[in-house]
C-alpha positions as CSV (number, residue, x, y, z in Angstrom):
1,X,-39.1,23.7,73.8
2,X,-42.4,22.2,73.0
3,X,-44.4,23.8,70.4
4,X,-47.5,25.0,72.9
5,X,-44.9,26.4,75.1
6,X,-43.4,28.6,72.4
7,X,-47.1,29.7,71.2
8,X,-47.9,30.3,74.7
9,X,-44.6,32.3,75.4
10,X,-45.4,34.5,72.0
11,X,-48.8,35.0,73.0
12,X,-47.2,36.3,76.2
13,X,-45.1,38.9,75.1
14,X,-47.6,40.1,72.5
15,X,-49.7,41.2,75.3
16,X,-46.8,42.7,77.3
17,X,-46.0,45.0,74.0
18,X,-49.8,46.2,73.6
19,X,-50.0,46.2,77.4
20,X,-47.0,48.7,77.6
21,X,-48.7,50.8,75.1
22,X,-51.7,51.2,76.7
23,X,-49.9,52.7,79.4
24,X,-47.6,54.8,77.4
25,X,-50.6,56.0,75.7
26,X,-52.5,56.6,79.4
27,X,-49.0,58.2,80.3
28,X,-49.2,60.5,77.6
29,X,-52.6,61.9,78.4
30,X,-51.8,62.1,82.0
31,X,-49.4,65.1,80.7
32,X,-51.1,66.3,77.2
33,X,-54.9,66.0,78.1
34,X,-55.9,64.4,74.6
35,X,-58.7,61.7,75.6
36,X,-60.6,63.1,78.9
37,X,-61.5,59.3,79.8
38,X,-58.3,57.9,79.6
39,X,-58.6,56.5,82.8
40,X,-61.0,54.1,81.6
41,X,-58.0,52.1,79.9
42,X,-56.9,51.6,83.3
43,X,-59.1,48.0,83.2
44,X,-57.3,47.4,79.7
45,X,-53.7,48.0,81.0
46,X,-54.2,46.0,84.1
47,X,-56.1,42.9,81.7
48,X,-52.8,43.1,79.5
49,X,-50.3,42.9,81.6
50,X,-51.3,40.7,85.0
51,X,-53.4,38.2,82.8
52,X,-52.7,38.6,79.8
53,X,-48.7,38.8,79.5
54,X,-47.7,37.8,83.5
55,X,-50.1,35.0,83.9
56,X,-49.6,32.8,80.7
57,X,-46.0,33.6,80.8
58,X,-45.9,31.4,84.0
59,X,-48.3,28.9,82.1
60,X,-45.9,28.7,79.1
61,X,-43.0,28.3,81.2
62,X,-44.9,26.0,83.7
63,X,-45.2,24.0,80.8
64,X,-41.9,23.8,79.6
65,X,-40.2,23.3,82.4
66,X,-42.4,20.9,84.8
67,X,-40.6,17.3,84.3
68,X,-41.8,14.8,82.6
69,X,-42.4,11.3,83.9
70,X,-41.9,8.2,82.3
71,X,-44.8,6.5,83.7
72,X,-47.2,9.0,81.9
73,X,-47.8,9.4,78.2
74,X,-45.2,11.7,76.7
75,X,-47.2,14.7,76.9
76,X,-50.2,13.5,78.5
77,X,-53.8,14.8,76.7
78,X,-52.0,17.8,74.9
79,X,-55.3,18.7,73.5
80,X,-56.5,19.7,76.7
81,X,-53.6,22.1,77.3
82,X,-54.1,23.5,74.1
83,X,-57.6,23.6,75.0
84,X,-56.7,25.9,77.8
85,X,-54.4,28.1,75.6
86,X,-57.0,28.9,73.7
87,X,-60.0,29.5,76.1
88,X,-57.0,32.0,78.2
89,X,-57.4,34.1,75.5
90,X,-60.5,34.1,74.4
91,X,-61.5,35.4,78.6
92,X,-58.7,37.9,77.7
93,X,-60.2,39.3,74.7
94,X,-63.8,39.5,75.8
95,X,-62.5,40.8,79.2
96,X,-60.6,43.5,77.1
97,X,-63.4,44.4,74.7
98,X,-66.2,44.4,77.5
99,X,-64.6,46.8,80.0
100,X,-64.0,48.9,76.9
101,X,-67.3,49.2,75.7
102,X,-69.5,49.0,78.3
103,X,-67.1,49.3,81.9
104,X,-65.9,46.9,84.4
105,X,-69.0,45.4,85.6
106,X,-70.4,44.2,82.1
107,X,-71.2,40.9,81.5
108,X,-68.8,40.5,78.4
109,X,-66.3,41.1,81.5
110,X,-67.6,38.5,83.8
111,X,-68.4,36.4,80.7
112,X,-64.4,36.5,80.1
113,X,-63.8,36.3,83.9
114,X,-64.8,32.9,83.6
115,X,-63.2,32.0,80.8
116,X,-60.4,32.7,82.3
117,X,-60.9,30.7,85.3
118,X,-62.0,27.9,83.2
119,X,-58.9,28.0,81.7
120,X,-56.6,27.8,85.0
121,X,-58.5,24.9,86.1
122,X,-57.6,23.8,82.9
123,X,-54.4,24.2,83.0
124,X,-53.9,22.8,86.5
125,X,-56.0,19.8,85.6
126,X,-53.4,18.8,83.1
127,X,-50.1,19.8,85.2
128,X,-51.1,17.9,88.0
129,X,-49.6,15.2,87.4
130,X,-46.7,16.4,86.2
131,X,-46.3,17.7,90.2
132,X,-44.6,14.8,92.5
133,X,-42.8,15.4,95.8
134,X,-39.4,15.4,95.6
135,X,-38.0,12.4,97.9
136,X,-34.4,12.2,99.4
137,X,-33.5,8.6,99.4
C-alpha cells in the first residue's frame, strides 16, 4: 500500500473516532441535559464523519486501488496528491473550528468549503488518468 494511501486511510479513521465522539457526547446530553447548545455540534458531527472520515476514506482507497498504467510515470505528480491530502484537511479543520465558534454560515466555514472543494478537484485532476474504459477484445 502506498505510503499516501496509508496516511490518507489514518487520517480517515481518526476522524471517524472523534466523529463518533461528538455524537456520543451529543447523545449523552440528549438524555442528561449537561450543555443546553449541544445541538450546535450537530455541524461538527456531520463535518467529521461525511467529509472528514467517509470522504477521504474513498480518496485513500481510490488511491490505492485505481490501476496503474505503464504508459504513465509510476505514480504520476505525487506531489499533487499529497497536495490534496493536505489542503482536505486543512477545509476540514477550518470548517470544524468555524461552525464552532461563530455557526454554520461564517466565513471560516465557507473559507474551508472551498478548501475542500479545491481539494477534490485535486484529487480528481490526478486520478484521471488513472480512469480508462475497460475494453473486451
Amino acid at each position: 500500500m502506498p505510503r499516501l494511501a496509508v496516511w490518507i486511510v489514518r487520517t480517515a479513521l481518526i476522524y471517524l473516532g472523534c466523529g463518533f465522539t461528538v455524537g456520543g457526547y451529543m447523545l449523552l446530553n440528549k438524555g442528561l441535559r449537561l450543555d443546553p447548545n449541544f445541538l450546535t455540534w450537530v455541524y461538527m458531527h456531520e463535518e467529521l464523519l461525511l467529509i472528514g472520515w467517509m470522504l477521504q476514506f474513498v480518496i485513500g482507497v481510490a488511491f490505492w486501488i485505481l490501476p496503474r498504467f505503464m504508459t504513465a510515470p509510476k505514480y504520476g505528480a505525487i506531489e499533487l496528491a499529497w497536495a490534496g491530502y493536505i489542503v482536505l484537511n486543512m477545509g476540514v479543520l477550518t470548517t470544524i473550528v468555524g461552525t464552532w465558534i461563530e455557526g454554520p454560515g461564517s466565513a471560516a466555514a465557507l473559507i474551508g468549503r472551498g478548501l475542500e472543494i479545491v481539494a477534490a478537484a485535486t484529487f480528481a485532476i490526478y486520478m484521471w488518468p488513472r480512469v480508462r474504459p475497460f475494453l473486451v477484445g
